[in-house]
Short mmCIF file of the C-alpha atoms (twelve columns), coordinates in Angstrom:
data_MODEL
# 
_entry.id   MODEL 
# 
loop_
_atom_site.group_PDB 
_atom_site.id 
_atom_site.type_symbol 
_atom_site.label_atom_id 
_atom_site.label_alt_id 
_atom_site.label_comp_id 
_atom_site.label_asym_id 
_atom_site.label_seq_id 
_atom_site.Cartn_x 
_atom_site.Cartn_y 
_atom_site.Cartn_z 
_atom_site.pdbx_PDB_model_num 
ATOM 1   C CA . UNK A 1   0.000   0.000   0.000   1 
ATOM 2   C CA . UNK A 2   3.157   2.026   -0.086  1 
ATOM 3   C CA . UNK A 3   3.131   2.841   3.506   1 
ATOM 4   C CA . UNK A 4   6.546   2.715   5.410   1 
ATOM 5   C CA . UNK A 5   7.510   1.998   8.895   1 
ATOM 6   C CA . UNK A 6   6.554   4.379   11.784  1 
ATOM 7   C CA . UNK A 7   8.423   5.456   14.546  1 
ATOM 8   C CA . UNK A 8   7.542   3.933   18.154  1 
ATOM 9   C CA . UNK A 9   5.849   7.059   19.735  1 
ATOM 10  C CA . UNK A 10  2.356   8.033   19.910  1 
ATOM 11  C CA . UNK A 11  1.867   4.870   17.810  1 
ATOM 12  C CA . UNK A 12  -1.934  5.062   17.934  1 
ATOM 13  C CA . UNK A 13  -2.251  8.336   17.112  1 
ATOM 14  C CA . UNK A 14  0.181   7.566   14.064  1 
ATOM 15  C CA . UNK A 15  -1.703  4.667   12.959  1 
ATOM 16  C CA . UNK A 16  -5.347  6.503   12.687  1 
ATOM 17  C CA . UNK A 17  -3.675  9.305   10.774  1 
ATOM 18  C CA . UNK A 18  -2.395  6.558   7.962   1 
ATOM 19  C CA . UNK A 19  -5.892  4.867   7.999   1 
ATOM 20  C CA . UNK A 20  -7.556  8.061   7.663   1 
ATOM 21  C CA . UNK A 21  -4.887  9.068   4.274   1 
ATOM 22  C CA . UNK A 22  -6.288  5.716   3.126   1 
ATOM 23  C CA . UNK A 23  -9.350  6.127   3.109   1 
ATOM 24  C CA . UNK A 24  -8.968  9.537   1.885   1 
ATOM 25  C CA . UNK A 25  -6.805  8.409   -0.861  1 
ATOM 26  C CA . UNK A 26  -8.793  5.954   -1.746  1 
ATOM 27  C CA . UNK A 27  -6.783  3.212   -1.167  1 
ATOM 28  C CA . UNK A 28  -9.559  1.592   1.456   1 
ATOM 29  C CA . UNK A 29  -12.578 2.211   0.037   1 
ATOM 30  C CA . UNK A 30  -15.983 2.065   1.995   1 
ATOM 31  C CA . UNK A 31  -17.512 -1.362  3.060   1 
ATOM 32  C CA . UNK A 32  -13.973 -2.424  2.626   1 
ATOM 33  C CA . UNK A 33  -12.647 -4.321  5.392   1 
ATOM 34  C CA . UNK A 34  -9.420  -3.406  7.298   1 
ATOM 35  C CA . UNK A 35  -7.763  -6.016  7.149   1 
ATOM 36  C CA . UNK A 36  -5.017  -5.621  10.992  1 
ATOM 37  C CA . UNK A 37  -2.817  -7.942  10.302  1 
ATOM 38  C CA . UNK A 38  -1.445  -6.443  6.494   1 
ATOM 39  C CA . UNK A 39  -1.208  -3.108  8.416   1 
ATOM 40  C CA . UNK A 40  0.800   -4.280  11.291  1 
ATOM 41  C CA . UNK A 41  3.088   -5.967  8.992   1 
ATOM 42  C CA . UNK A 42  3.121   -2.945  6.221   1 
ATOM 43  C CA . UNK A 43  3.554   -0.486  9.533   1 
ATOM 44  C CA . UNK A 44  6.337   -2.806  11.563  1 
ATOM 45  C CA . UNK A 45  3.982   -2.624  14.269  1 
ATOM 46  C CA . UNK A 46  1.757   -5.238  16.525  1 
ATOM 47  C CA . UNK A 47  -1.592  -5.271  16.749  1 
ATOM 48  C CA . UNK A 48  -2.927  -3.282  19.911  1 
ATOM 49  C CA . UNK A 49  -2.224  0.232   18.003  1 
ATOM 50  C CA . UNK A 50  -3.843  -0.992  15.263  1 
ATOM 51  C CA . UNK A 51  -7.167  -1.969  17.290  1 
ATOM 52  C CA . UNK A 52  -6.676  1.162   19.323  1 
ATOM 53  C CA . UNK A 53  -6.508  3.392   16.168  1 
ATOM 54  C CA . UNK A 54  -9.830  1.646   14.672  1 
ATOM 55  C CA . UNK A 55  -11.272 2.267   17.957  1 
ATOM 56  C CA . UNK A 56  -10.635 5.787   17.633  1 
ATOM 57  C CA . UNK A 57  -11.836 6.055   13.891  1 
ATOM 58  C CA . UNK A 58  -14.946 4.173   15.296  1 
ATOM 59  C CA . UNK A 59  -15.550 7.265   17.570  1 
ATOM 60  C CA . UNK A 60  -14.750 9.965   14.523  1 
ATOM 61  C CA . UNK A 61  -17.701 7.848   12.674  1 
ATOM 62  C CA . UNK A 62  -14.614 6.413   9.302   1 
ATOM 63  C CA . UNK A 63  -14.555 2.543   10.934  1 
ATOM 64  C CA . UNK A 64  -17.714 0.066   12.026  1 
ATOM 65  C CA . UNK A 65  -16.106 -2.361  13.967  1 
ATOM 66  C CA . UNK A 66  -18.803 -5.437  13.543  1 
ATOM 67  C CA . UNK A 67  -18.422 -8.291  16.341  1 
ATOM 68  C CA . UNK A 68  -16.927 -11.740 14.966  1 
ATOM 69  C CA . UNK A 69  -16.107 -10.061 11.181  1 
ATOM 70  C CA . UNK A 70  -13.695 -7.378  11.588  1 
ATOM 71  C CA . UNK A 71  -13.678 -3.515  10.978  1 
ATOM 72  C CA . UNK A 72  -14.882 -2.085  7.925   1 
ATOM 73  C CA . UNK A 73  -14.630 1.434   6.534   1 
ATOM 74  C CA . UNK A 74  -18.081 3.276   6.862   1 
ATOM 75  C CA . UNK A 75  -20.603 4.051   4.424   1 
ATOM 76  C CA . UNK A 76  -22.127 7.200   5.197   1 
ATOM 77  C CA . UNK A 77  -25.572 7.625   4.285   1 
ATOM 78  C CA . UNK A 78  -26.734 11.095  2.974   1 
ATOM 79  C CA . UNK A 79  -29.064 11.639  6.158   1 
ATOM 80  C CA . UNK A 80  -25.197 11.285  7.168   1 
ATOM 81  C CA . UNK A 81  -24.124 13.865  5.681   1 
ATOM 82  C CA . UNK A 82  -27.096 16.369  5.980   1 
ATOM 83  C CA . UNK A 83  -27.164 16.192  9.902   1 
ATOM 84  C CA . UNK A 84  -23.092 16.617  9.871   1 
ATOM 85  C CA . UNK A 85  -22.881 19.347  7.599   1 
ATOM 86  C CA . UNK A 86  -26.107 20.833  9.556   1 
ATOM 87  C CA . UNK A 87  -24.437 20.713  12.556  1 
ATOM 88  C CA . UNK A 88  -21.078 21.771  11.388  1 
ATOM 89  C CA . UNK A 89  -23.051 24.753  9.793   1 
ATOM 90  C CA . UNK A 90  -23.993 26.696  12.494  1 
ATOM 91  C CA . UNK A 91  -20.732 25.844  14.623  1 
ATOM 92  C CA . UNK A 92  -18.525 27.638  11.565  1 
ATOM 93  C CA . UNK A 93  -20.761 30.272  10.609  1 
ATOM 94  C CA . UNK A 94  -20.749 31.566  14.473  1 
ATOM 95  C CA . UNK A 95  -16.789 31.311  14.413  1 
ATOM 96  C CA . UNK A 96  -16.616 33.309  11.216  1 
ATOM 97  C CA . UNK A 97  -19.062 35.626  12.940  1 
ATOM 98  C CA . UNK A 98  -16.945 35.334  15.931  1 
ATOM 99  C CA . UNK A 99  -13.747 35.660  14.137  1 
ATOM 100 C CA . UNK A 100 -14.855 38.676  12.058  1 
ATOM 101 C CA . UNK A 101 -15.637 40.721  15.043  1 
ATOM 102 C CA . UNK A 102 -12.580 39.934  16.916  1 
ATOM 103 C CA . UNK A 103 -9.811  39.954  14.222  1 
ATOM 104 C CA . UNK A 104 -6.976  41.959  14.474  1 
ATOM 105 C CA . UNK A 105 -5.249  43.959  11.561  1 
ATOM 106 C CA . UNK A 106 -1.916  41.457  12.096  1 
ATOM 107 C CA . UNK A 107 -4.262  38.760  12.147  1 
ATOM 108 C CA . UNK A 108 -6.173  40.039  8.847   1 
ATOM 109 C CA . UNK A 109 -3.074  39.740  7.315   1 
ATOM 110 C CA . UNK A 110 -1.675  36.386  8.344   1 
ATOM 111 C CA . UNK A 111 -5.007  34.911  6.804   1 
ATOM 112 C CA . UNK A 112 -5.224  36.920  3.671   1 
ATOM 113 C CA . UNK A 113 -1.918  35.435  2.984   1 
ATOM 114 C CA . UNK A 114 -3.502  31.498  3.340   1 
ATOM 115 C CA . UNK A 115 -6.362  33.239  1.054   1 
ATOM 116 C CA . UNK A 116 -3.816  34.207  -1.185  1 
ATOM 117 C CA . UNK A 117 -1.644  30.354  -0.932  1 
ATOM 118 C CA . UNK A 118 -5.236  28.899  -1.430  1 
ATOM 119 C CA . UNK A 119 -5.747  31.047  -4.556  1 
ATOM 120 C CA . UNK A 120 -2.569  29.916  -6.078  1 
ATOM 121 C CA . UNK A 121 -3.015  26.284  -5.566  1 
ATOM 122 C CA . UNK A 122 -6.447  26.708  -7.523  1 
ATOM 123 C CA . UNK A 123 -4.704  28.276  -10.618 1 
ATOM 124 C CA . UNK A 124 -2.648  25.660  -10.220 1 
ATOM 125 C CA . UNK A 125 -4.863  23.048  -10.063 1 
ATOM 126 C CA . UNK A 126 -3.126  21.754  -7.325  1 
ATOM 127 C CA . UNK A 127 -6.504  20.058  -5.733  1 
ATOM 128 C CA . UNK A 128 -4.223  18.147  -2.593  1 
ATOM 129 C CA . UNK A 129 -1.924  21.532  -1.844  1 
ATOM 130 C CA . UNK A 130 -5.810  23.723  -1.712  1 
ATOM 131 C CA . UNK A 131 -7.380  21.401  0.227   1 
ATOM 132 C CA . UNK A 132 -4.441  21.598  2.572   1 
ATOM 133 C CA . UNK A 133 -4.834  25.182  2.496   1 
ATOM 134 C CA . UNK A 134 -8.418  25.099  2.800   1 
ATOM 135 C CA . UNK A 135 -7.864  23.161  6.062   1 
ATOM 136 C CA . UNK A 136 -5.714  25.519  7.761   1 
ATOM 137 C CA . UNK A 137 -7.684  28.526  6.530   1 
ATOM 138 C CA . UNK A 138 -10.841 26.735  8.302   1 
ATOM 139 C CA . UNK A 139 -9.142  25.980  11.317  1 
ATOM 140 C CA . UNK A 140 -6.900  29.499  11.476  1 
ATOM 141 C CA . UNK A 141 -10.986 31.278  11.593  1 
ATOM 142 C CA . UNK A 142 -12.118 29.143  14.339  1 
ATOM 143 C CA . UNK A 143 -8.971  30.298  16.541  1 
ATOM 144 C CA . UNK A 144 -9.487  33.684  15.714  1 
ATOM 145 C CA . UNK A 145 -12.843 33.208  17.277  1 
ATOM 146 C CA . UNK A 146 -11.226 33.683  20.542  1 
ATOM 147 C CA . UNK A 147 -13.634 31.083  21.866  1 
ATOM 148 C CA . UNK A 148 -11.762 27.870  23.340  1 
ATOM 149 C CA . UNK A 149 -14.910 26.085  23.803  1 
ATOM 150 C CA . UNK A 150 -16.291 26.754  19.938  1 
ATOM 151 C CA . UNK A 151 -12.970 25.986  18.968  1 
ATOM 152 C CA . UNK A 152 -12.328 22.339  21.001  1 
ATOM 153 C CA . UNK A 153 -16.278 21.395  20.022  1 
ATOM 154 C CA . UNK A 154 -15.480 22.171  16.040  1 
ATOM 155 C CA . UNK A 155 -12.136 20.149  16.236  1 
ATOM 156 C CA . UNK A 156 -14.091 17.531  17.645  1 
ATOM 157 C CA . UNK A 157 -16.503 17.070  14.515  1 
ATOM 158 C CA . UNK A 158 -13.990 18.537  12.037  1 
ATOM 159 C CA . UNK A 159 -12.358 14.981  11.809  1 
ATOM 160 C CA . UNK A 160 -15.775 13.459  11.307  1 
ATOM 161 C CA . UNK A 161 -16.481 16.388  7.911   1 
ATOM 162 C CA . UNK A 162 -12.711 16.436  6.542   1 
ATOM 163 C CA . UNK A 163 -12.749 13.036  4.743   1 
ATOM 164 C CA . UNK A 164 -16.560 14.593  3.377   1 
ATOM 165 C CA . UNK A 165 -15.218 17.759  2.912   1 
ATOM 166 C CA . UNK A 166 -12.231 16.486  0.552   1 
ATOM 167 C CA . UNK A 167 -14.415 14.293  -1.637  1 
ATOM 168 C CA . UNK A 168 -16.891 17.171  -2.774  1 
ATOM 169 C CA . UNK A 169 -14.374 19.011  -5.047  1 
ATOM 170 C CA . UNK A 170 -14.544 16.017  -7.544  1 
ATOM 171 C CA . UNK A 171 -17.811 17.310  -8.403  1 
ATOM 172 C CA . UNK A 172 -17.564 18.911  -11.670 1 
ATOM 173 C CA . UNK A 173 -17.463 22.167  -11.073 1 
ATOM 174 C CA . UNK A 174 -17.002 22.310  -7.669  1 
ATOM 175 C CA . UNK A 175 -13.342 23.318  -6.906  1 
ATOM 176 C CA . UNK A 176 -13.953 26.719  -8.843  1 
ATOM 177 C CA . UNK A 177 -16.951 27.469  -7.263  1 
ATOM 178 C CA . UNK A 178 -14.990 26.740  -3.937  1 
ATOM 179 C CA . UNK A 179 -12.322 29.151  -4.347  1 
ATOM 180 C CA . UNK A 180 -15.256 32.044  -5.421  1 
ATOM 181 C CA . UNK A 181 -17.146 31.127  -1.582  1 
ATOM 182 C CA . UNK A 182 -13.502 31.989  -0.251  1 
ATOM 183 C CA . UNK A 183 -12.984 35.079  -1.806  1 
ATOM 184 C CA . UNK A 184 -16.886 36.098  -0.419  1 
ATOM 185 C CA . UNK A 185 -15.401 35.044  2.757   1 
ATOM 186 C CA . UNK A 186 -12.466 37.013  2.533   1 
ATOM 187 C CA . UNK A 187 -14.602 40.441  1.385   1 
ATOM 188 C CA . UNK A 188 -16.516 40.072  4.704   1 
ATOM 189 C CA . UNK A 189 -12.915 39.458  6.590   1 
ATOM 190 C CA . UNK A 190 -11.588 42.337  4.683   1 
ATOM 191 C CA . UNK A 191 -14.510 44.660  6.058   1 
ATOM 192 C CA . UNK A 192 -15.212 42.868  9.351   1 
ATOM 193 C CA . UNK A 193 -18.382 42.187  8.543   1 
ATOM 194 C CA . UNK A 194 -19.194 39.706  11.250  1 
ATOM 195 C CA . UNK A 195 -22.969 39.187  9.808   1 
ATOM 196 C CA . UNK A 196 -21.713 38.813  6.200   1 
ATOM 197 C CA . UNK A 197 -18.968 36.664  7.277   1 
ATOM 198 C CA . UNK A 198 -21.340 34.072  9.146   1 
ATOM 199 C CA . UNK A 199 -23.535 33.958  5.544   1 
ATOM 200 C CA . UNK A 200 -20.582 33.351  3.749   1 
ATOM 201 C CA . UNK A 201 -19.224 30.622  5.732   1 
ATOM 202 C CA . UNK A 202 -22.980 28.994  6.217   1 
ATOM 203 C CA . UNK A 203 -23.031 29.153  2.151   1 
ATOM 204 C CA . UNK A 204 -19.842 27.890  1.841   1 
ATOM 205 C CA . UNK A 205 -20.946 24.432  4.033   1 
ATOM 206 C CA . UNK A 206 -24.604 24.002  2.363   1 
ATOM 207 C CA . UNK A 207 -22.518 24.132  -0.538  1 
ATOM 208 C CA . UNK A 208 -20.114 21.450  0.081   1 
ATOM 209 C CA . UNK A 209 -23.501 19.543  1.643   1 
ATOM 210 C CA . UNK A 210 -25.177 19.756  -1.735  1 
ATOM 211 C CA . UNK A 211 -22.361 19.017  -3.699  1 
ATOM 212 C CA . UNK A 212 -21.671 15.588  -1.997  1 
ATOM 213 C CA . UNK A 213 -24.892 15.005  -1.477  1 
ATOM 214 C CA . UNK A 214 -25.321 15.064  -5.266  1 
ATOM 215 C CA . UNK A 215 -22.509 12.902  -6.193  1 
ATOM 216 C CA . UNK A 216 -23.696 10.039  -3.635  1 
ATOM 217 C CA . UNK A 217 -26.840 10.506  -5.824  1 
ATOM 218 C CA . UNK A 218 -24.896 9.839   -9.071  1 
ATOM 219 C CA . UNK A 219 -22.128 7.626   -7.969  1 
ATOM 220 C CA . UNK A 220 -21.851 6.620   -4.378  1 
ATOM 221 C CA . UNK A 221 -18.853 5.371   -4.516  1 
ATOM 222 C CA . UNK A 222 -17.367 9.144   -4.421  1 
ATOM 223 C CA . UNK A 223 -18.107 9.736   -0.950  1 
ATOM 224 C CA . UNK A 224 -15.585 7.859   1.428   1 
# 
């Protein structure tokens, strides 16, 4: 699977971040079984990290674990996907509102310039280095929220959207429309528009919702 040896610490933690490239790669698909031995033996590892890590990805909703057959990767319904992306929703758009209020001109500028990073990996086409950007842009609003709690209870269900979240730009059109919800983000940033900048992020979610939602429609086997 072209996964090398890890290093000893924090194994567990390790271990769910490779299952979780899998799956997002594409390499374990959903309803396909994880199969512990292969990865202890492609990792160098024994098996309790493994069956911690699938524990873990249990609990972030990416692994069933069914009694007597194994762990399988899940296969997310779109009632799934509504409620999470509902959810997630209101949680973002009151950081951006947060975020918009509270930003500082030094901070302005430290995220204009993951805007502008963001921006360049979409003329690029670079759909791997904007989603990476797209990440930290996401999480760099929720700290500038200001609001530990908001922050820690967004972390906490941003694990469960990401995989979601990086499937939806296959859908034709999708990663340009993506990069024109930023920049609407980014005009209410620019003016600290905290009511504009809590539309624009809860557009910028229904979006992604209705995008995925779509392709699961059309080919189900897009959404991991």
């Amino acid at each position: 699977m072209g996964i090398e040896s890890i290093k000893v610490e924090s194994l567990e933690s390790q271990v769910s971040y490779r299952i979780r490239e899998m799956i997002r790669q594409r390499i374990l698909t959903k309803g396909q079984k994880v199969k512990e031995r292969e990865l202890c033996e492609k990792l160098g590892i024994s098996r309790t990290p493994v069956r911690e890590a699938l524990r873990t990805l249990k609990s972030e909703g990416l692994i069933d674990i069914i009694p007597n057959k194994g762990a399988f990767v899940s296969e997310p319904s779109i009632e799934n996907i509504k409620e999470i992306f509902e959810v997630m929703s209101l949680l973002e758009g009151e950081a951006a509102r947060l975020a918009a209020r509270r930003i500082t001109d030094l901070e302005l500028k430290k995220l204009e310039a993951i805007h502008q990073e963001l921006k360049r990996h979409h003329a690029e086409r670079n759909s791997e280095k904007y989603l990476a950007a797209n990440s930290r842009c996401h999480q760099y609003i929720r700290k500038l929220a200001k609001n530990q709690l908001l922050y820690e209870l967004v972390q906490s269900l941003q694990v469960k959207i990401f995989l979601y979240r990086t499937q939806q730009l296959n859908k034709l059109g999708r990663f340009d429309q993506s990069v024109k919800e930023h920049e609407e983000l980014m005009k209410a940033f620019r003016k600290k528009d905290a009511r504009a900048a809590e539309r624009a992020m809860k557009a910028h979610l229904k979006n992604q919702e209705e995008a995925l939602v779509a392709m699961q429609g059309t080919d189900s086997s897009k959404v991991a």
